[in-house]
C-alpha positions as CSV (number, residue, x, y, z in Angstrom):
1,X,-1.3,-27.5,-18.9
2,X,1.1,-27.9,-21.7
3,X,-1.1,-27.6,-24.9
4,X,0.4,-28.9,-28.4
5,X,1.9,-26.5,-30.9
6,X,-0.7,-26.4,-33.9
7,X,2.5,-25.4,-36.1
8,X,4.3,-28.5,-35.2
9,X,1.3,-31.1,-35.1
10,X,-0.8,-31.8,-38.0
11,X,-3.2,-34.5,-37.2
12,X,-5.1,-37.2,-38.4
13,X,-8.6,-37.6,-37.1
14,X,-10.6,-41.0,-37.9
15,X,-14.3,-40.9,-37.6
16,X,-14.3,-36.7,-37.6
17,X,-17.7,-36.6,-39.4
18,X,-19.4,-38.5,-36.6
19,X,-20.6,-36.6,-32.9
20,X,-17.0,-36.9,-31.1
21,X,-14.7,-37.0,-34.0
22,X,-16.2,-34.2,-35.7
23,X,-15.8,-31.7,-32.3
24,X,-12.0,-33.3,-31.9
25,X,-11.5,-32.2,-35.8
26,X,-13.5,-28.7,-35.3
27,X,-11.5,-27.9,-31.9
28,X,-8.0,-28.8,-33.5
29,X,-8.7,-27.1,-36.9
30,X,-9.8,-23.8,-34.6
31,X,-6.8,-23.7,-32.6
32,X,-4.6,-24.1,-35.9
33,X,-3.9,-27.2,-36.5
34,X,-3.8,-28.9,-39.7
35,X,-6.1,-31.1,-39.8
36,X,-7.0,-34.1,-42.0
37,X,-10.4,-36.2,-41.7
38,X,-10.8,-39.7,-42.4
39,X,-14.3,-40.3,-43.3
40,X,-16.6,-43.2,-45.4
41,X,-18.4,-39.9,-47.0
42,X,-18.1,-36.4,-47.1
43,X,-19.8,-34.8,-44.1
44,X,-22.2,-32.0,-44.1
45,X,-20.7,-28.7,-43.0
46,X,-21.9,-25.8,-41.4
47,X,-21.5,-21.9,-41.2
48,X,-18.3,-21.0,-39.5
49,X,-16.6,-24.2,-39.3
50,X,-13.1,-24.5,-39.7
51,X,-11.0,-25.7,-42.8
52,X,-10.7,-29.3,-42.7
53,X,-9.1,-31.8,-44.9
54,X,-11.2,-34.3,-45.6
55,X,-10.2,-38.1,-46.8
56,X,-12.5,-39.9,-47.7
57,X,-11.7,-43.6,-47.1
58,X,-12.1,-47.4,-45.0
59,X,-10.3,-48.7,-42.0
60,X,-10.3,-51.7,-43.6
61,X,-8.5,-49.6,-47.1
62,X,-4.6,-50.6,-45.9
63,X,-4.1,-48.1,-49.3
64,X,-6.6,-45.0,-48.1
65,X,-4.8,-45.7,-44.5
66,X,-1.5,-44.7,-45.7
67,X,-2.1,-42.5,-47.6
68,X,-4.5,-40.7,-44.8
69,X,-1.7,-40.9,-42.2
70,X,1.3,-39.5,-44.8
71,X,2.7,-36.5,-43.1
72,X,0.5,-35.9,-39.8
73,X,3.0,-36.5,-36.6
74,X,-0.6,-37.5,-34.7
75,X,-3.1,-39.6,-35.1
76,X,-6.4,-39.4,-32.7
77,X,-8.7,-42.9,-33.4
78,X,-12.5,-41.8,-32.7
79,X,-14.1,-44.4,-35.5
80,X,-15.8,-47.1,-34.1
81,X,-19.1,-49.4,-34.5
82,X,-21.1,-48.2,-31.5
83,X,-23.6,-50.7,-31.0
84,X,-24.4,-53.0,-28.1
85,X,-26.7,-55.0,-29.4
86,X,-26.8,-58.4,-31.6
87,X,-24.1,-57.9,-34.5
88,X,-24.9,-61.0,-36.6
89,X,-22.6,-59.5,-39.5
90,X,-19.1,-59.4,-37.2
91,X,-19.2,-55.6,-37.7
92,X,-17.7,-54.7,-34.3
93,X,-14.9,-57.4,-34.8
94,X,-13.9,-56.1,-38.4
95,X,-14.4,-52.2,-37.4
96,X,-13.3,-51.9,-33.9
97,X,-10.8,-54.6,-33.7
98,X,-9.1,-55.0,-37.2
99,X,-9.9,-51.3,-38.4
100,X,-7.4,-50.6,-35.2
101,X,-5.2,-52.7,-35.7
102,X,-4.4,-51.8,-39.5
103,X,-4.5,-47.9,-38.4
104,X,-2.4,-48.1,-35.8
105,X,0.1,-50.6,-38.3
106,X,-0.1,-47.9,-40.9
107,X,0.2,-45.4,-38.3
108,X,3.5,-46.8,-36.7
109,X,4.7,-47.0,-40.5
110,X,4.2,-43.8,-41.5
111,X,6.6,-43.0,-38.0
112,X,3.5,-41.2,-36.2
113,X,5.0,-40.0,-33.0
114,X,1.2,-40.4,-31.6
115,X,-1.8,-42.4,-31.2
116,X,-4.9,-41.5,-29.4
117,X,-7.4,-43.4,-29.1
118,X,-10.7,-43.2,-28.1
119,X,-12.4,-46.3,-25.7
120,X,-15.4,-46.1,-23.6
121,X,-16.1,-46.2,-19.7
122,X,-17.4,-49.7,-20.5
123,X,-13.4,-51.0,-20.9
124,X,-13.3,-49.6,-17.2
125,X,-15.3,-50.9,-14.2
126,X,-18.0,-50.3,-11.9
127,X,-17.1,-48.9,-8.0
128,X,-19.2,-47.8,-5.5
129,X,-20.2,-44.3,-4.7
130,X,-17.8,-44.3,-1.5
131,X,-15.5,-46.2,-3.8
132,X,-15.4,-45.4,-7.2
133,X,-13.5,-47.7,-9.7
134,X,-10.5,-45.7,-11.2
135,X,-8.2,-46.9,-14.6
136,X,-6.4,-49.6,-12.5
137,X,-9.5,-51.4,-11.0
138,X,-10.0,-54.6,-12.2
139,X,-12.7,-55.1,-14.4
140,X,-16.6,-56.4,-12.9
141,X,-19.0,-55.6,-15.6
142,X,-19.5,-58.8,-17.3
143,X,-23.4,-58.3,-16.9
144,X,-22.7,-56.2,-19.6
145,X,-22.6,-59.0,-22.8
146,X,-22.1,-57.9,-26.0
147,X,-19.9,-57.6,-29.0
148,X,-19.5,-53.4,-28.5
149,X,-17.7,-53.9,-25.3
150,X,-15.5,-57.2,-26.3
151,X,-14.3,-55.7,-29.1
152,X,-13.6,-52.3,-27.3
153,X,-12.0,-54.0,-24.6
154,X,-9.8,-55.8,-27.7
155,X,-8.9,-52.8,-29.6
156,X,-7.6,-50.6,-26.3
157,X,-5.5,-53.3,-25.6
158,X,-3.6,-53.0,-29.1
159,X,-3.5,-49.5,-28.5
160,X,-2.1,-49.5,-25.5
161,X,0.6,-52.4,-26.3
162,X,1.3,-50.3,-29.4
163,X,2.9,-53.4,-31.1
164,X,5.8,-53.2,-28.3
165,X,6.6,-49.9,-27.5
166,X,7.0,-48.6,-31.6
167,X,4.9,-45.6,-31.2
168,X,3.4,-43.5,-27.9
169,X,-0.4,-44.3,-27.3
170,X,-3.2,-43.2,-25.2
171,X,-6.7,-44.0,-24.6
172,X,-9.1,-42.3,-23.1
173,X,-12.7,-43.6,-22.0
174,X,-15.6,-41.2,-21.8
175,X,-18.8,-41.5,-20.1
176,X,-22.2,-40.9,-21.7
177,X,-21.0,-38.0,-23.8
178,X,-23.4,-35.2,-24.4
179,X,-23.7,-32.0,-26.3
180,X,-24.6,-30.7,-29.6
181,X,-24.3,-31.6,-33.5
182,X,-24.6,-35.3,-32.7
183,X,-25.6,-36.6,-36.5
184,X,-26.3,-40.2,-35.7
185,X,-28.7,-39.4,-32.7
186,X,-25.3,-42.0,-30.5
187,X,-26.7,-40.5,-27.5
188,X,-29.2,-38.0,-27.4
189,X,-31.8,-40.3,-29.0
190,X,-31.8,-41.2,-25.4
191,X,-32.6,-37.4,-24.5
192,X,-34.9,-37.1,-26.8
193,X,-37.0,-40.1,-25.6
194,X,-37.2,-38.3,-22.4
195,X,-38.2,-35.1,-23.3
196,X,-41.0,-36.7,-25.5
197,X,-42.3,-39.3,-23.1
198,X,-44.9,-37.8,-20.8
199,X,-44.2,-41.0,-18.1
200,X,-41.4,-42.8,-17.6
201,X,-40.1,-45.8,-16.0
202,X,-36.6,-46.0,-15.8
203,X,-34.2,-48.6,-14.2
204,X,-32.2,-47.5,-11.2
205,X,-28.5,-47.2,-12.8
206,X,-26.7,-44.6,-13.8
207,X,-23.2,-43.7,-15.2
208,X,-21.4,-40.4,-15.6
209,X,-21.9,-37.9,-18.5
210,X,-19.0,-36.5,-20.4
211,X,-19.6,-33.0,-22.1
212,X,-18.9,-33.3,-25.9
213,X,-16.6,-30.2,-25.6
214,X,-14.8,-31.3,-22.2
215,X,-14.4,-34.6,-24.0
216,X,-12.4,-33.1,-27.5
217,X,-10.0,-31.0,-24.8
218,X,-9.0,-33.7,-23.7
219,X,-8.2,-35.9,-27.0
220,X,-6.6,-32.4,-28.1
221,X,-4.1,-31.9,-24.5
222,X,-3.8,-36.3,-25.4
223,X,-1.2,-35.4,-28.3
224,X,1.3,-34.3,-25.6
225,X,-0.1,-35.5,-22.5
226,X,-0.9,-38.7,-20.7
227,X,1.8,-41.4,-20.3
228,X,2.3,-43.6,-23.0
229,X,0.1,-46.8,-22.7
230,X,-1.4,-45.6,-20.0
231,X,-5.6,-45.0,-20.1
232,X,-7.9,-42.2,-19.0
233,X,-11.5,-42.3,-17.6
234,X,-12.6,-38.5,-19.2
235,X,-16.2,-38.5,-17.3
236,X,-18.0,-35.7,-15.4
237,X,-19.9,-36.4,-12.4
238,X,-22.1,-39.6,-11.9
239,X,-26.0,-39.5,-13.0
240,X,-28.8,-41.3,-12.3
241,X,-31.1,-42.4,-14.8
242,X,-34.1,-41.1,-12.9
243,X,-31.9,-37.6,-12.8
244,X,-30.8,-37.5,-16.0
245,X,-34.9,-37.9,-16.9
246,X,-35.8,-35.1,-14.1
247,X,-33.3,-32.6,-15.9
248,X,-34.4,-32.9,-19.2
249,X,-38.3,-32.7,-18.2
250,X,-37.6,-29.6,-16.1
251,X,-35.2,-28.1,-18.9
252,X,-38.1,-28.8,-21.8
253,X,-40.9,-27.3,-19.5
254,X,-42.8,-30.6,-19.2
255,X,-44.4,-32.3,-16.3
256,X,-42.1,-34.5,-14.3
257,X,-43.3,-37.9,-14.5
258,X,-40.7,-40.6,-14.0
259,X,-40.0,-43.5,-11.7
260,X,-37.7,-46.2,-10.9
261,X,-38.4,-49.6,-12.2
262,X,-38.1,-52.5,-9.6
263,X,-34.7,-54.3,-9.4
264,X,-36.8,-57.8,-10.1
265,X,-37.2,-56.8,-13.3
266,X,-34.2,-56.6,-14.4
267,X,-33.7,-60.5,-15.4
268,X,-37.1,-60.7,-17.6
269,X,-36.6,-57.8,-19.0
270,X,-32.6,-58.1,-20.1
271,X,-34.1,-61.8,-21.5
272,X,-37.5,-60.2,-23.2
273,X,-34.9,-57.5,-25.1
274,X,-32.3,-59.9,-26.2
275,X,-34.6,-62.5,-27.8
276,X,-36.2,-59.5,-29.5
277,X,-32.7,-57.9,-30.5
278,X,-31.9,-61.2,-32.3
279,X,-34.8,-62.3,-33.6
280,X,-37.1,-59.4,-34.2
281,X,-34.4,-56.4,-34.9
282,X,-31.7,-57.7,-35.7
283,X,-29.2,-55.4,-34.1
284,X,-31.0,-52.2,-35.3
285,X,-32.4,-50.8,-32.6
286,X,-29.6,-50.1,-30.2
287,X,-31.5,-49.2,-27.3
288,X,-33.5,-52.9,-27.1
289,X,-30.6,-55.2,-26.2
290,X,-30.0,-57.6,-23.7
291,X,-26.6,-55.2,-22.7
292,X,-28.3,-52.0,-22.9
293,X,-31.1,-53.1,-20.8
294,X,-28.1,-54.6,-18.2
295,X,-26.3,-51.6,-18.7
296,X,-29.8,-49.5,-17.6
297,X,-29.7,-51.3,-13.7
298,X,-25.8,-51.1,-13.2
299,X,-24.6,-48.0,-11.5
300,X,-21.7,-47.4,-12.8
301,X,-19.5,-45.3,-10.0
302,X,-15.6,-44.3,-11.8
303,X,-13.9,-41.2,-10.9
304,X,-12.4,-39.2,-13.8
305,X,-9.5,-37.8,-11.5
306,X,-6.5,-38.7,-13.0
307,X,-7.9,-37.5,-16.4
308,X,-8.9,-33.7,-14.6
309,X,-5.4,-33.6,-13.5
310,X,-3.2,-34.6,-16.5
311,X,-5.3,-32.8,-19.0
312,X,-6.3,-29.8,-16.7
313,X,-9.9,-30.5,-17.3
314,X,-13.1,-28.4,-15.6
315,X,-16.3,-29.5,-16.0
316,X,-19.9,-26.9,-17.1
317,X,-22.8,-28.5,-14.9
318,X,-24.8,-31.3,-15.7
319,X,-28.1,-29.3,-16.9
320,X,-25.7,-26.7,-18.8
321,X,-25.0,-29.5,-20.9
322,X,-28.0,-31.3,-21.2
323,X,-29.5,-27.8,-22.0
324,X,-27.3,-27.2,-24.6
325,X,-27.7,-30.6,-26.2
326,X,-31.6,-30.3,-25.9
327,X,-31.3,-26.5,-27.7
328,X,-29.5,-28.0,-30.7
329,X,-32.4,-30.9,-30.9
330,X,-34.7,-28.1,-31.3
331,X,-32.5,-26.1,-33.8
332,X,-32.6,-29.4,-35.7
333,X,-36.0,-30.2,-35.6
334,X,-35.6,-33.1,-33.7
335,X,-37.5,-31.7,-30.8
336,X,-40.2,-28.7,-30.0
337,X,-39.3,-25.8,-29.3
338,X,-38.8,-25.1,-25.4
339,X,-38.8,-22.1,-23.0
């Protein structure tokens, strides 16, 4: 695997002080890159991390976008609006759509030889388990309504027209990504609802998990590899819900007490959570939406071959990573302590 020379690639890393832009910043800045941050405020830093310029600035700042992307020959695009439920202010169109389009402008302006840019396995589609979807099936998962995925689905396409061929992109779409220092709780509030619910009742779905590491290789190897316009599904192996519940329980030393929901329920309930996503939360509670409850019954079968291959990538085991996510909770205070 051909990795970048840190000497010849200074980078540009949007969204580094959230969960996947700030390993993609860390892992760059370690291997000796230099490394500039775009962030909305300064993050908080920890023992041993690595030197890190940090710009503070706004997608939507055309001025703090050029002057963010003066002198870096990459760019790697993690900032986005991660949210799947009701967005009654249009902050997935303005943030994921037009916050792309003016980096990648200022980007191909500034001559950047390279644009990464970071999607999600909702862009993709749904296989089977004897048939996995790959990066050229076409896409099924319109169960899955909401202004998160539209707007993802708008932005990679940008990225990978990159305004007709002016600058080399990539995008890569990662599964449920896990692992530690995840500051907004994007996924492991989910883990952390499992290991504090003593019973359970989870829908029968599933989707592969992505280790937060695994998943900043390969954004890293993107600077030099991958074809231009061409996307990546960066997953691990496929997990159930009810699994995914089974391993944390087991991992946290609790009793195992989870089952699977009926498939009838799936209608009332995706209705019961999207009337209360727009008229009771308002968008704030991410994990009672129409989309996420949709998203809950749809198994969502991709392989991440291609990805493995052309970014050399090997995989720790499911509970390693849960278990390492789970151990940072409890460093944090987030969860008990656990065996």
């Amino acid at each position: 695997m051909i990795e970048p020379n840190p000497q010849e690639w200074p980078v540009l890393v949007t969204g580094a002080g959230g969960f996947v832009g700030g390993h993609v910043a860390r892992m760059l800045a370690r291997a000796g890159h230099q490394v500039r941050g775009l962030v909305r405020k300064l993050p908080t830093e920890e023992p041993g991390d690595p030197k890190i310029e940090w710009h503070v600035g706004d997608l939507l700042d055309v001025d703090s976008l050029k002057s963010a992307v003066r002198g870096v020959r990459g760019v790697i695009h993690v900032a986005a609006c991660v949210n799947l439920g009701f967005d009654p202010n249009g902050t997935s169109q303005r943030i994921n759509v037009e916050g792309t389009r003016l980096i990648l402008k200022a980007a191909i302006e500034a001559g950047v030889e390279r644009f990464v840019h970071t999607s999600t396995l909702w862009t993709l589609a749904a296989g089977t388990a004897e048939h996995p979807a790959d990066e050229d099936t076409a896409w099924n998962l319109d169960t899955i309504r909401s202004p998160y995925v539209r707007t993802k689905r708008e932005a990679e396409q940008l990225v990978l027209e990159g305004d007709k061929g002016k600058i080399s992109t990539v995008a890569l779409c990662p599964g449920m990504v896990v692992g530690p220092r995840d500051p907004k709780l994007t996924s492991s509030i989910l883990l952390i609802l499992l290991a504090k619910c003593p019973i359970a009742g989870l829908p029968g779905g599933g989707l592969p998990l992505i280790d937060v590491q695994v998943l900043a290789q390969s954004h890293c190897r993107a600077l030099v590899a991958g074809g231009t316009g061409h996307r990546y599904a960066v997953i691990g192996p496929y997990c159930s819900f009810l699994d995914l519940a089974r391993m944390v329980r087991t991992i946290v030393g609790k009793p195992v007490r989870v089952g699977q929901l009926p498939a009838f329920l799936q209608r009332p309930y995706t209705t019961i959570a999207g009337l209360a996503d727009r008229l009771v939360f308002r968008g704030t509670q991410p994990a009672v939406t129409a989309a996420s409850v949709a998203g809950g019954y749809l198994k969502l079968y991709v392989t991440g071959a291609r990805a493995d291959q052309v970014f050399g990538l090997e995989h720790p085991s499911q509970p390693d990573t849960i278990r390492e996510a789970l151990e940072d909770l409890a460093k944090r205070g987030r969860l008990q302590p656990f065996p």
